[in-house]
C-alpha positions in Angstrom: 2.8 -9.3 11.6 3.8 -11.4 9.0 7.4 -10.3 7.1 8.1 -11.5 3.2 11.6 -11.8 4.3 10.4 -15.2 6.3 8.5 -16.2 4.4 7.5 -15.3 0.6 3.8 -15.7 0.5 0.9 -15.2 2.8 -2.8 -16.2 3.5 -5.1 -14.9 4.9 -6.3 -16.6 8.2 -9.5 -13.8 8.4 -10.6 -13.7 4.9 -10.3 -17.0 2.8 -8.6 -16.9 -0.4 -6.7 -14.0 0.1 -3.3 -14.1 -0.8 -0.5 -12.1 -1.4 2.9 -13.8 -3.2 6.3 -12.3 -3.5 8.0 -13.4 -7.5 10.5 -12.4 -9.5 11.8 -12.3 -12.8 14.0 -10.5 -15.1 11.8 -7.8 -15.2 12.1 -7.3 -11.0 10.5 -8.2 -7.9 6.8 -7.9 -7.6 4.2 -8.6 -4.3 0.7 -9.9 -6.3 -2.4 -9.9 -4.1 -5.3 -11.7 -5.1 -8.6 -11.7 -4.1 -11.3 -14.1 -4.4 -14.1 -10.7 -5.6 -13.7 -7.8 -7.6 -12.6 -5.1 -5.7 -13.9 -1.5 -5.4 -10.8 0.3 -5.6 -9.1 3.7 -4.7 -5.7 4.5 -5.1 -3.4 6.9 -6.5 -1.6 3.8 -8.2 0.3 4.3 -11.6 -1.4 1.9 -13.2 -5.6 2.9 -12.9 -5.2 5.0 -10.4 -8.2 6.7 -8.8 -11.6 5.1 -8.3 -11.6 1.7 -10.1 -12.1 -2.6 -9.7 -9.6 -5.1 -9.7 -9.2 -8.3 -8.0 -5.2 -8.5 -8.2 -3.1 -5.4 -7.1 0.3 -5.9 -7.8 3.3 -3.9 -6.5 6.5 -3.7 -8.9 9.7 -3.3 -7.7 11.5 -1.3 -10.5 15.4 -0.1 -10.3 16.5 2.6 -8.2 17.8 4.7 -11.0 14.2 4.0 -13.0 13.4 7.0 -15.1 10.3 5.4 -17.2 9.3 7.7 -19.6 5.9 6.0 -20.0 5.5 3.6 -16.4 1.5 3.0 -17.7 2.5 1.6 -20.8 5.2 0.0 -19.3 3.0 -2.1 -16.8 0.5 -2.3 -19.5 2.9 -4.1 -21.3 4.1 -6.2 -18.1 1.2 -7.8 -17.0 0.2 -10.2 -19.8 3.9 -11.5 -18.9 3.0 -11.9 -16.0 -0.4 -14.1 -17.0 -2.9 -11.1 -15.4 -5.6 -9.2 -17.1 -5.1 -5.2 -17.5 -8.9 -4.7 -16.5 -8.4 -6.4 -13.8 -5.1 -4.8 -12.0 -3.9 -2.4 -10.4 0.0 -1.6 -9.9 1.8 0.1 -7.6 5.8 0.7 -8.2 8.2 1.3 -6.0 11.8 1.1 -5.6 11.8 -0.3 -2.0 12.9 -4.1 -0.7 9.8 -5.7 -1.4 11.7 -9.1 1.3 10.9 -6.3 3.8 7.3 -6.0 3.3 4.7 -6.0 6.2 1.5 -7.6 6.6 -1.2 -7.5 9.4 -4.7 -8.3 9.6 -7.4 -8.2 11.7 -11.2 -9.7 11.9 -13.6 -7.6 13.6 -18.0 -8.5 13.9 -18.6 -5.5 11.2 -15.5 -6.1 8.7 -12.5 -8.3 7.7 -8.7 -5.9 7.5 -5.7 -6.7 5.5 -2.7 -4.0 5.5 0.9 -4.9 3.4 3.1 -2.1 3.7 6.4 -1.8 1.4 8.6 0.8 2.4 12.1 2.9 0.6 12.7 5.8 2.6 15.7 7.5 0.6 13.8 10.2 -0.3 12.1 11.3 3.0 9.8 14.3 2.9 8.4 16.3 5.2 5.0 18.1 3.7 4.9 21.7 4.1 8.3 22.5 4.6 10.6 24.5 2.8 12.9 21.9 0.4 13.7 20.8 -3.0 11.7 19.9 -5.3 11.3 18.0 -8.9 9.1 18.3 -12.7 9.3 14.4 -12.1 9.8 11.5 -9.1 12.6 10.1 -7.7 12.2 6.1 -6.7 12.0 5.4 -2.9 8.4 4.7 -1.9 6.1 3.7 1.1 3.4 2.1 -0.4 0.3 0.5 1.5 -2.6 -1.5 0.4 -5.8 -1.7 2.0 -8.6 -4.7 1.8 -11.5 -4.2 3.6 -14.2 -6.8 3.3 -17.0 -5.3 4.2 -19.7 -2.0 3.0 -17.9 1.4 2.8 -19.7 4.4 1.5 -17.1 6.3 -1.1 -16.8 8.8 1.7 -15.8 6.7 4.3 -13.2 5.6 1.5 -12.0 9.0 1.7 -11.7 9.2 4.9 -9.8 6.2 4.9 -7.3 6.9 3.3 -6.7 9.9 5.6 -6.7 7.9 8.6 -3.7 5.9 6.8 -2.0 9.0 5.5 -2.4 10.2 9.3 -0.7 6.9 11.0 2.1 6.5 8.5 2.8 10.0 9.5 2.8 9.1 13.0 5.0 6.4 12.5 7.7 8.1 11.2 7.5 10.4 13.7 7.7 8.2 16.6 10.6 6.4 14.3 12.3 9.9 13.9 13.1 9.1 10.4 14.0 12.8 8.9 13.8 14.6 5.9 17.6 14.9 4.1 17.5 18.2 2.6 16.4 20.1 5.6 16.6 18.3 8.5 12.9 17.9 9.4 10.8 15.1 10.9 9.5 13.2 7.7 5.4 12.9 7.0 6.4 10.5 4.5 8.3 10.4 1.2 8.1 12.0 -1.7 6.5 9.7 -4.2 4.1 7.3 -1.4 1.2 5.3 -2.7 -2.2 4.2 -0.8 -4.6 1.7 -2.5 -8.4 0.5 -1.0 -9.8 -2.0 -1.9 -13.1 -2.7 -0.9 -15.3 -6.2 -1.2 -18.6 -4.6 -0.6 -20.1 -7.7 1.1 -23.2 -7.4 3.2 -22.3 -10.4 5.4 -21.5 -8.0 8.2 -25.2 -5.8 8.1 -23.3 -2.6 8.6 -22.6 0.1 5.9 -19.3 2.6 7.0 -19.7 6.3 6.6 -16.9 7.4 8.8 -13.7 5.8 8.8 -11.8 8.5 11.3 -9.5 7.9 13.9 -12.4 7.6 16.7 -14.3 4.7 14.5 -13.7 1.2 15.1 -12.8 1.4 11.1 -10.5 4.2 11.3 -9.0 2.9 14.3 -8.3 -0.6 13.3 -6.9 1.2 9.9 -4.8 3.2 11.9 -3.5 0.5 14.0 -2.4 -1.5 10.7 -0.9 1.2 9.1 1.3 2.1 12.4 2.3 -0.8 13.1 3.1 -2.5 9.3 4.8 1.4 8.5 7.3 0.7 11.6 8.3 -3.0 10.7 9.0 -2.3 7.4 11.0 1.4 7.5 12.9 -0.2 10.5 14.1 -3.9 8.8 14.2 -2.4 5.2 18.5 -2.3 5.7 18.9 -5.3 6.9 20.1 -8.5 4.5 
């Protein structure tokens, strides 16, 4: 695992010309990932959120009191300043230590993995339980992005993201990090983001259906999640 507070930029040793860079300006902190191919994304991002392409995925730290009335114009403004294409983004936004950040990676003979995990725990959530609840969000944030080089039916993307969802969930568990307003093992927090990206290279002669826990996909996504979720909920308060 590689932490941003070490170091502020990373590269890939399993998949060449992958990067990810930690910047900052006036307008706040930001983690841009860049990838050498379009990207077939899905996310529920802020900024083109859903199934879409991109080949830079940016995540934007914004202030804890951050009430945007319009965060998609807002980053839609942003990312000229920032010298990247809209059609060819997709943002994140968080209001977590973006220094605390966690990368992992992992080569396998059927795909290439990348996980970088950000993670703001202040409003812990537990999912199903009986709580508080808000018409907007409040800024905390675990958010996770996913590269897979490799062939991955939309499905398997699916199921992908459910695996994740699954072993951030576990990680908190085994962290015991608890939800404030009623005492409850958290699942998460209330505003978390997930984005997939996927290459769609046939260098590997294998197309993934399944990406469940008992896969070699799911499992390797699980594994990434854990472990990046755990590094970067336990270091965020440190200086």
């Amino acid at each position: 695992m590689q932490p941003f507070r070490s170091n502020s930029a990373f590269r890939s040793e399993y998949w060449q010309d992958v990067t990810a860079r930690l910047s900052g300006d006036r307008d706040g902190d930001r983690i841009t990932v860049v990838t050498p191919v379009q990207l077939r994304t899905l996310s529920n991002a802020v900024f083109k959120g859903g199934f879409s392409s991109a080949d830079r995925l940016v995540n934007w730290k914004v202030p804890l009191d951050y009430n945007g009335v319009d965060p998609q114009e807002e980053i839609a403004s942003q990312l000229p300043r920032w010298g990247l294409e809209l059609k060819r983004s997709v943002v994140l936004m968080t209001a977590a230590k973006l220094t605390h950040a966690s990368v992992e990676e992992i080569a396998d003979s059927h795909f290439k993995l990348i996980c970088i995990t950000t993670s703001g725990t202040r409003n812990a959530a537990r999912a199903g339980s009986d709580r508080t609840v808000y018409p907007a969000w409040r800024a905390g944030t675990i958010n996770t992005m996913l590269l897979f080089d490799g062939q991955m039916t939309d499905a398997a993307m699916v199921n992908a993201l459910m695996t994740a969802t699954e072993a951030k969930a576990a990680a908190l568990q085994d962290i015991g990090l608890r939800d404030a307003d009623n005492g409850l093992i958290a699942t998460g927090t209330s505003t978390d983001a997930v984005i997939l990206g996927v290459s769609g290279s046939s260098a590997y002669g294998a197309v993934h259906e399944y990406a469940g826990t008992a896969t070699e996909l799911g499992a390797a996504i699980g594994r990434l999640v854990y472990h990046t979720v755990c590094e970067s909920v336990t270091t965020q308060h440190e200086e």
